[in-house]
N, C-alpha and C positions, 0 to 999 in steps of 0.2 A: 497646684502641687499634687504629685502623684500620690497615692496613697498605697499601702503594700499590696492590697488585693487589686487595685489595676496595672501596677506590676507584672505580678504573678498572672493574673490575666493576659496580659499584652507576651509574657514568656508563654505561654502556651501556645498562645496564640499561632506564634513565629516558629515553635518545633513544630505544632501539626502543618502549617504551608510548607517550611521545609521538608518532612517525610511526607507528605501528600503525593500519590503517585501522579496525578494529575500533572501535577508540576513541568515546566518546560524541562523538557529533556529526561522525563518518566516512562518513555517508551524507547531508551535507548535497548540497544542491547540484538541479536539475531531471532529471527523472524523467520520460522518455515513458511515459506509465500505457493500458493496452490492460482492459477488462474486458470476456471474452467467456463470454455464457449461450449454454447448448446451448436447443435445443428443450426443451418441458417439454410433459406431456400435450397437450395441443391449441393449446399457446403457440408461436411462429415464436422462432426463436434470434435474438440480437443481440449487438453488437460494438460499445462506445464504447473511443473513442481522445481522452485527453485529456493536459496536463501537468501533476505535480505538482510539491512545492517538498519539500525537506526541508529544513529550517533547527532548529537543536539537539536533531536526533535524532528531530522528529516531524515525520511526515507531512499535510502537506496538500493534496486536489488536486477536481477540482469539473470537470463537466460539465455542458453548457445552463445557463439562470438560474436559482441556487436560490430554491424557492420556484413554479417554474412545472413544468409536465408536462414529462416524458423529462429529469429532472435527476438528476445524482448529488452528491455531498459526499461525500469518503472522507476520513479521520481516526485518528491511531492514533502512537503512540512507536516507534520501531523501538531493539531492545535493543541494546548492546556489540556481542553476537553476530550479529546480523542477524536475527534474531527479533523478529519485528512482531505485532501483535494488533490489526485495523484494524476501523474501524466506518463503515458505509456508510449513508447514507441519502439519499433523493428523494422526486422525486413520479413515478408510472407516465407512460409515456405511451400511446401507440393499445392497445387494448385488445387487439389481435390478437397483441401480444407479451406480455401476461401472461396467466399460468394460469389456465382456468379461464373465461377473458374475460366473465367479470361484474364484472370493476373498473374500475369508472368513469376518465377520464384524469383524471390529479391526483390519484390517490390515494397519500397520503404509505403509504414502506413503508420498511425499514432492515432490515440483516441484521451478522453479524461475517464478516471475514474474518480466517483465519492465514493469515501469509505468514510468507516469509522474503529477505531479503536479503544479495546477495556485491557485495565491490567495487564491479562496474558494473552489476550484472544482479537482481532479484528475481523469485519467482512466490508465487502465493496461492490458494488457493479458498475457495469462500464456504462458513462452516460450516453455515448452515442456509436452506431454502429451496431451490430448484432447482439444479440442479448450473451452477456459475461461474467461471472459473479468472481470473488477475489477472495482468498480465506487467509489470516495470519495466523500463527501461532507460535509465543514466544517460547524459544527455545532456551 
């Protein structure tokens, strides 16, 4: 048989998970997205700045026209915890920013990022491919 104080406990309980921002779907809402590549062997570094969306816990956010040269589409669930596992994909664009510059403009390319997100703030790097770091900030 309950008793009033585990009640009143168990009702606490249930308001703080409900406003908990951790909660699935705590990180809805638009997201200034920054993705900047350092220099890479004989590659020039770059910096796209675009807005993503988060609506029930997943990320979505896109830079230039997908489908055409110097695009990106990033993608990915962000957990309870703010633990994300995002996946990135485009087309290159001028050749003098990627490695190597024997890839043609338009050459489709994808990599993974881990990030992580708090409250108002995220960062990420790319796990494979040239060194990339990812910044959020809730708008």
């Amino acid at each position: 048989m309950a008793t009033r104080h585990s009640i009143a406990l168990a009702i606490l309980v249930l308001a703080w998970a409900v406003s908990s921002p951790a909660k699935a779907g705590g990180f809805d809402g638009s997201w200034l997205t920054t993705v900047s590549c350092e220099a890479a062997r004989d590659a020039l570094g770059y910096s796209y700045r675009f807005t993503s969306t988060v609506k029930g816990g997943v990320l979505h956010g896109e830079y230039g026209t997908m489908g055409q040269p110097s695009s990106l589409q990033l993608d990915g669930p962000i957990g309870a915890d703010g633990t994300a596992k995002l996946y990135a994909k485009g087309q290159t664009g001028s050749k003098e920013y990627v490695p190597g510059r024997d890839t043609p403009r338009g050459t489709p390319y994808s990599y993974n990022v881990n990030a992580h997100f708090t409250g108002s703030s995220g960062s990420g790097t790319r796990v494979d491919g040239r060194p990339c770091s990812l910044q959020f900030i809730k708008q």
